[in-house]
N, C-alpha and C positions, 0 to 999 in steps of 0.2 A: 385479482380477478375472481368476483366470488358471482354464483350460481342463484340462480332463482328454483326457490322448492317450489312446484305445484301442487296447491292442497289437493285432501282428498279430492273432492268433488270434482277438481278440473283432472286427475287422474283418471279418475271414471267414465266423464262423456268422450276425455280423449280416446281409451282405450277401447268402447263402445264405437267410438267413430271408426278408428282404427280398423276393428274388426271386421266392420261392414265392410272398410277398403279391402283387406284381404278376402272375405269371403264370397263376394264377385267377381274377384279378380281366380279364384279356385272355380266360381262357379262358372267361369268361361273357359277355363282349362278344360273341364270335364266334358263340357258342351263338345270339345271338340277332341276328347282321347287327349289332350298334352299333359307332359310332365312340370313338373319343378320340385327343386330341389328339399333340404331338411325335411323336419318332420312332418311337413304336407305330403313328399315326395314319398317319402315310406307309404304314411298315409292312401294316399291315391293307389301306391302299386297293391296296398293289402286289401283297397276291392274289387282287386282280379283275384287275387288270390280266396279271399274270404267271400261268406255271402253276408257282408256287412256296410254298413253305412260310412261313408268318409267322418261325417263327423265324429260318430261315435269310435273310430278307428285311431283319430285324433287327438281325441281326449285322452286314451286309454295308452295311446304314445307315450304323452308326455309325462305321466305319472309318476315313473323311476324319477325322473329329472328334476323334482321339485324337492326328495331330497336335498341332491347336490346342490340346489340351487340355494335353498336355505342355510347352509351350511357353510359352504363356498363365496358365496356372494354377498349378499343380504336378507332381510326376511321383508323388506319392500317388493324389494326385485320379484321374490319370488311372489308374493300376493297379488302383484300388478302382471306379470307374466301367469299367473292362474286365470285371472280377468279377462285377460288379451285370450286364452288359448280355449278358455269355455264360450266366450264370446262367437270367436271364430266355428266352433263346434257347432252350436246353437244356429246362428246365422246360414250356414252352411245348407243346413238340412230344412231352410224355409223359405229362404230364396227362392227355389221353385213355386211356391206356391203365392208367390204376388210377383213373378216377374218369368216371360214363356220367351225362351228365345229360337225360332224356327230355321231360321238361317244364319250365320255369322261366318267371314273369312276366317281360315286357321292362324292364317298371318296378321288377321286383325286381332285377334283374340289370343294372339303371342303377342304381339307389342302390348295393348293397351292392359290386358291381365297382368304380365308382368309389371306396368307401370304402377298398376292396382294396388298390388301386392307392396312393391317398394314403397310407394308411399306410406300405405299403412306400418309397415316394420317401420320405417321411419318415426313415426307418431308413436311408437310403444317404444322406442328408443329414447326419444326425447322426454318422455315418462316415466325412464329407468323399469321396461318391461322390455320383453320380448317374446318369438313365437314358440320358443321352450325348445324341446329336443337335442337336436344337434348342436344348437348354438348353445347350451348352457354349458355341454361337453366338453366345445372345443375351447369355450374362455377357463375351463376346469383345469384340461389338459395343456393350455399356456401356463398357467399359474402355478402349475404342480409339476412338470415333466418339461415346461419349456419348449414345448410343441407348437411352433404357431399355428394360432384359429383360425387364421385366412388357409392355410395350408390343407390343415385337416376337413373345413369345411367343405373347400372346392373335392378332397379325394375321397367323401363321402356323396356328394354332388354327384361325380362323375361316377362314381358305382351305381347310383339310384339312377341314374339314364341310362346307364349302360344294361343293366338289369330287366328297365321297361321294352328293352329290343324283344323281349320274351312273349310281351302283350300287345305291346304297339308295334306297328310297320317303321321302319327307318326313316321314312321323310319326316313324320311325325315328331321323332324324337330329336333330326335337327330343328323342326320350328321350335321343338319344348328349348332346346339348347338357344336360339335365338328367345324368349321368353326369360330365361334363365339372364340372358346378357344387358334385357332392359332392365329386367330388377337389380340389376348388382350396378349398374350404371347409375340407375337414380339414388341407392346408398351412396357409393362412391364418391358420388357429386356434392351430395347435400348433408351428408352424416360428418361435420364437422364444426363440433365443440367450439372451440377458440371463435368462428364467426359470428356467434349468436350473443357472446356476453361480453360487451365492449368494456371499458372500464370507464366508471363512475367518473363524469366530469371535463372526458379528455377520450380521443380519439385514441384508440391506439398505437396509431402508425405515428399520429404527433407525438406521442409519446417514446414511440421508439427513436423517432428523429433527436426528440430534445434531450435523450439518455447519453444518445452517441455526440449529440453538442456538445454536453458538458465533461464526456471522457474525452474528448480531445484538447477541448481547453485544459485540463487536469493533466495531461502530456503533454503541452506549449510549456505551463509553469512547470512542471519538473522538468524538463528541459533545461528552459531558463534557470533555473535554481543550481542546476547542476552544473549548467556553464559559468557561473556567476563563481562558485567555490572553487572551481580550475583555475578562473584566474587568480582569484584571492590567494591559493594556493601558488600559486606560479610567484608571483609579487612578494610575498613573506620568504620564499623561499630561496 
């Protein structure tokens, strides 16, 4: 089963496109005070606390992380995950000025944001990028300490919501929690490898079927082979 690289160039627009999905999928967050989680989720809480921009708040996140990520990972990874996470910076901070939203439900703008967002991780995944921060930590701290990422991810998650009770009202932070569960829904669903790259020539499930054909016929004859020398044995003896 082998993998298709995408050249530079299809990296780029993907991760370009990518960014736009995340960064009106944040920019309907804000519209309405909701949370989400990683390094957006710090992000968003540091401008209550700061008098500073999400984007530039953003950027300035992920910065530690690109060591590690270099390091740790790859040095794609980490180039393609600088693209994804300046992208989304940049984007972030201009979207208001070619798109005015007046009204929007909170619940509309927790489902569909979150869907926003998933997709786009999605698309820097498939790129071997990512949205940097937490996620580079938690794949850090599997590979060095054996920490699982899903583990560590959700208990930084749930600090960065629980945190926001400071700034936001309580209902709020359940719809952010409802937001939080479409995006990890639409990974969940569609974040797997093995579906995308069939093998060369041959389906793969016929292939599983014709693997398991022929070890059973391979157990028929050694069977038979084996009953065949009991008698021979039996007979001689």
């Amino acid at each position: 089963m082998q993998k298709t690289k995408h050249s530079f160039i299809e990296d780029v627009f993907a991760l370009i496109s990518a960014g736009l999905f995340v960064a009106f999928g944040v920019y309907l967050f804000q519209s309405q005070d909701l949370m989400v989680g990683g390094a957006a989720g710090l992000a968003l809480l540091g401008t209550y606390g700061f008098d500073m921009d999400f984007g530039l708040l953003f950027f300035l996140i992920n910065l530690p992380f690109y060591t590690l990520a270099w390091t740790q990972i790859s040095k794609r990874f980490t180039i393609n995950t600088f693209i994804s996470v300046t992208t989304v910076s940049v984007l972030t901070e201009q979207i208001p000025a070619f798109v005015d939203i007046s009204h929007v439900n909170p619940f509309f703008a927790a489902v569909f944001g979150g869907i926003l967002i998933g997709v786009g991780m999605l698309m820097m995944f498939r790129h071997s990028s990512s949205l940097g921060g937490v996620g580079i930590m938690a794949f850090y701290l599997q590979q060095r300490f054996n920490i699982r990422a899903g583990t560590f991810q959700l208990t930084v998650d749930s600090c960065i919501l629980l945190s926001a009770l400071y700034f936001i009202s309580w209902p709020l932070v359940l719809i952010s929690i409802l937001a939080a569960f479409c995006l990890n829904m639409v990974i969940s669903l569609n974040h797997r490898p093995e579906r995308y790259f069939p093998v060369s020539g041959e389906d793969s499930s016929d292939k599983a079927k014709t693997v398991s054909k022929k070890a059973d016929a391979k157990r028929v004859d050694s069977n038979e082979h084996s009953s065949l020398e009991s008698e021979l044995r039996a007979q001689n003896g």
